[in-house]
C-alpha positions as CSV (number, residue, x, y, z in Angstrom):
1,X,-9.3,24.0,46.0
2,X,-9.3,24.1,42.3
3,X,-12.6,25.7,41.9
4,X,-11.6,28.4,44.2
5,X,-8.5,29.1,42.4
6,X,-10.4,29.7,39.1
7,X,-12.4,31.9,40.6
8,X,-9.8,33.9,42.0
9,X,-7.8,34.0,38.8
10,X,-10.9,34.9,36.8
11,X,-11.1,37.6,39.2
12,X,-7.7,38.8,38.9
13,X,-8.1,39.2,35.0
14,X,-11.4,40.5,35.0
15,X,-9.9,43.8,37.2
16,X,-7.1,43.6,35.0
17,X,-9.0,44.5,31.9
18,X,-10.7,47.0,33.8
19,X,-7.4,48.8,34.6
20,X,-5.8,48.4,30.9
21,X,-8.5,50.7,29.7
22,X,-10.0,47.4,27.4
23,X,-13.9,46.8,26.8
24,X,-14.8,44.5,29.0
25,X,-18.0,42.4,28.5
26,X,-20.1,39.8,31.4
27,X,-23.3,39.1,32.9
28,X,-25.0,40.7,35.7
29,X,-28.3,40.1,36.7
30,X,-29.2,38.2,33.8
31,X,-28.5,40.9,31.1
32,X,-24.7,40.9,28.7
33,X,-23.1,44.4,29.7
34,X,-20.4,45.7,28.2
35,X,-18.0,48.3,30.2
36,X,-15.9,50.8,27.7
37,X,-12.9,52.0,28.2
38,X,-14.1,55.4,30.1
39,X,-16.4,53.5,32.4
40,X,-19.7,53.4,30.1
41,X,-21.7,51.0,30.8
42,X,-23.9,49.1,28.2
43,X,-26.5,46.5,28.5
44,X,-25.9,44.5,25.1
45,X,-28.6,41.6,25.3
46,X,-31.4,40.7,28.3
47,X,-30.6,37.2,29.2
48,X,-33.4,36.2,31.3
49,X,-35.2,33.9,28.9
50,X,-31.7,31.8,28.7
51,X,-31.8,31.0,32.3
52,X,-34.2,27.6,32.8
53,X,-35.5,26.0,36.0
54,X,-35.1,22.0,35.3
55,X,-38.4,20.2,36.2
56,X,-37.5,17.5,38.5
57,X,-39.4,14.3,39.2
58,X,-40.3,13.7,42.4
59,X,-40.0,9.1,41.9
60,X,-38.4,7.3,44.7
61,X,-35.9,4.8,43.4
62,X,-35.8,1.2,45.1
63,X,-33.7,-1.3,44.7
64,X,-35.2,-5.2,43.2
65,X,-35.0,-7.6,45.9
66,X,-33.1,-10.5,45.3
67,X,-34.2,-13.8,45.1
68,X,-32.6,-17.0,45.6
69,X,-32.1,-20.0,43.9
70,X,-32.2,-22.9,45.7
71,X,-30.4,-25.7,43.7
């Protein structure tokens, strides 16, 4: 529920900039873009370099099996 109000209030401000006539800077498709005032658009900075695929490792994880201690 949280996440999805973020979003919506990130949303909300972002069209809200756009309407007060303010610069307005984000991401879209992996490049920094900055809107002016009159509807100009920018492209500041190509981001693609900054986005990384994570190497995983393929292990399987098992549990030790318990011995017991006969007393």
């Amino acid at each position: 529920m949280i996440p999805k109000l973020a979003v919506e209030a990130f949303a909300h401000a972002f069209e809200q900039a756009q309407v007060l006539s303010v610069d307005v800077i984000y991401v879209d498709a992996q490049q920094l873009v900055q809107k002016n005032k009159d509807g100009e658009v920018t492209i500041l900075k190509d981001l693609s370099d900054a986005y990384v695929v994570p190497k995983l490792k393929h292990t399987v994880l098992r549990r030790n099996k318990k011995h017991e201690v006969m007393a």
